[in-house]
N, C-alpha and C positions, 0 to 999 in steps of 0.2 A: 130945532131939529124935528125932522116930519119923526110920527107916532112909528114908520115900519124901519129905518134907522134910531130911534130909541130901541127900541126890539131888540135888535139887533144890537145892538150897542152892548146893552145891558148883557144880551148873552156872552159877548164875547169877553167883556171881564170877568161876569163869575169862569168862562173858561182859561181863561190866564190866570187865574189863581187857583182853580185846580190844575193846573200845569205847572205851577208852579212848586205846591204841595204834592204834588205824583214825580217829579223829578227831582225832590229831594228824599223824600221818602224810597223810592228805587235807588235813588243811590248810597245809601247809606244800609242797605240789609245786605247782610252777606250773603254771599251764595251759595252756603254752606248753611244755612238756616231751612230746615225740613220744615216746619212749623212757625208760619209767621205770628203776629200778635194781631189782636181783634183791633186794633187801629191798623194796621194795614191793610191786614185783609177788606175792613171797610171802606178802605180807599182804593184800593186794588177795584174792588168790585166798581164803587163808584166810577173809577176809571174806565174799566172794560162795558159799563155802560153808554158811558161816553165816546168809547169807539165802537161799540153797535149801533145805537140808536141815536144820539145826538148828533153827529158829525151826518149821518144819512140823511137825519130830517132839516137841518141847516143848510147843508150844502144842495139836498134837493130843491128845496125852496127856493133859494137864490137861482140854480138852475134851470128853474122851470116859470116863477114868476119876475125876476127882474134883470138877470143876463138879457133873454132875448127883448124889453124893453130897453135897456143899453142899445143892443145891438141898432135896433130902430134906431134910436136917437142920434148914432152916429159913433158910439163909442164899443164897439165891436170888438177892439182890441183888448180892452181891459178886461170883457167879459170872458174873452178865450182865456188871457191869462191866467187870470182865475180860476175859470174852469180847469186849466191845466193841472194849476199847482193843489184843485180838490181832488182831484186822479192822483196825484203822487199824495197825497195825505191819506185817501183811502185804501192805497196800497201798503202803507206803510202800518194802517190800524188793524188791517185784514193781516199783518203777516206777525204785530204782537198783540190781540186780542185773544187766541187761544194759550198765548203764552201769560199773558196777564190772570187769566182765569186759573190754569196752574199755577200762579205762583199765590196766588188768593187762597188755593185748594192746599199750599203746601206739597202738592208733588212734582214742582220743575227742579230739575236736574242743575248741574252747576254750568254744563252748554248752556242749557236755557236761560239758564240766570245773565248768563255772560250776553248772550242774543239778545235776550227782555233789555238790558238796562241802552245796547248800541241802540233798539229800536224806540226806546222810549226818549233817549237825547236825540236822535232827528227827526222822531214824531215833532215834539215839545219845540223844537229849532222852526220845523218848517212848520209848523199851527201859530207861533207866535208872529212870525216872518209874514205869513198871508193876514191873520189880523190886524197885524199894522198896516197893510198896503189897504184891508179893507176901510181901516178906521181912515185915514189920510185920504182914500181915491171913491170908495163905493157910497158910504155913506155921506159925503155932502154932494157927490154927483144926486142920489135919490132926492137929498134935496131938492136941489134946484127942478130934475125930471119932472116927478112925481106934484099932480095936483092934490087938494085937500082929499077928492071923493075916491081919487085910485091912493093915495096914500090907506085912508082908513079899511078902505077894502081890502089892502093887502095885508094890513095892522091884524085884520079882525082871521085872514086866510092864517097868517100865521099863527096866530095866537090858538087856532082849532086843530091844527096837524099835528 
C-alpha cells in the first residue's frame, strides 16, 4: 500500500468509529434532555469538529491533488463520483453542524433534536457508503497510479494541511 493510501486509510477508520460512536450516542439521548453529560458533549464537540474541519480538509485534498490525476489517467468517472457524493456529505454537515454544536451547548430544542438525530443517520449512511467505495476503488487505483517520488510527495502534502 503506497504511504498517501495508508493515510488515507488510516483516516478513514478512525472515522468509521467515530461514526460509529456519534450514531449511537445521538441516538440514545432523549430529546428532552436540556443538559447533556460531559461524555457527550465531548463527542458532540469531537463530532462537529469533524464536520468543520476534517471532512473539508479530506475531501479538499483528494479534490485538488488526486481526483484530477484520476482524471488524466483515464478514470474521470470515478473522480466525479466522488466528487459528487463529497457535495452531498458537505451539504448534509453544513445543515447539522450548528445543530450538533446546540446540542453540545444543551440549547437545541426537541425540533432539533428530532432534525440532529434524521441528519446524523444519513450523514453516518452516506460517509460510510463513500468510504467503502473509497477503500475498494480509490485506494488501490492510487496504488497502481502513483509512483514512489509523487506517492511520498503527496504523503508529505498531506500530512502538512
Amino acid at each position: 500500500m503506497s504511504q498517501i493510501s495508508h493515510a488515507l486509510d488510516e483516516e478513514h477508520q478512525a472515522n468509521l468509529a467515530l461514526l460509529g460512536h456519534v450514531e449511537a450516542a445521538f441516538a440514545r439521548v432523549p430529546s428532552s434532555a436540556a443538559v447533556p453529560d460531559a461524555e457527550f458533549v465531548r463527542l458532540a464537540t469531537t463530532f462537529a469538529d469533524h464536520l468543520e474541519r476534517d471532512i473539508a480538509r479530506h475531501f479538499g485534498f483528494e479534490e485538488a491533488e488526486l481526483f484530477p490525476r484520476m482524471s488524466d489517467a483515464g478514470d474521470g468517472d470515478l473522480a466525479e463520483l466522488l466528487t459528487e457524493e463529497h457535495e452531498a456529505i458537505r451539504a448534509v454537515a453544513g445543515e447539522i453542524l450548528p445543530l450538533t454544536r446546540a446540542a453540545a451547548g444543551g440549547t437545541l430544542d426537541t425540533a432539533g433534536w428530532r432534525e440532529l438525530r434524521l441528519g446524523v443517520q444519513e450523514l453516518v449512511e452516506r460517509e460510510i457508503a463513500h468510504i467503502q467505495k473509497e477503500t475498494m476503488a480509490l485506494l488501490p487505483l492510487l496504488d497502481q497510479l502513483l509512483d514512489d517520488d509523487m506517492d511520498r510527495e503527496l504523503a508529505f502534502a498531506y500530512a502538512t494541511t
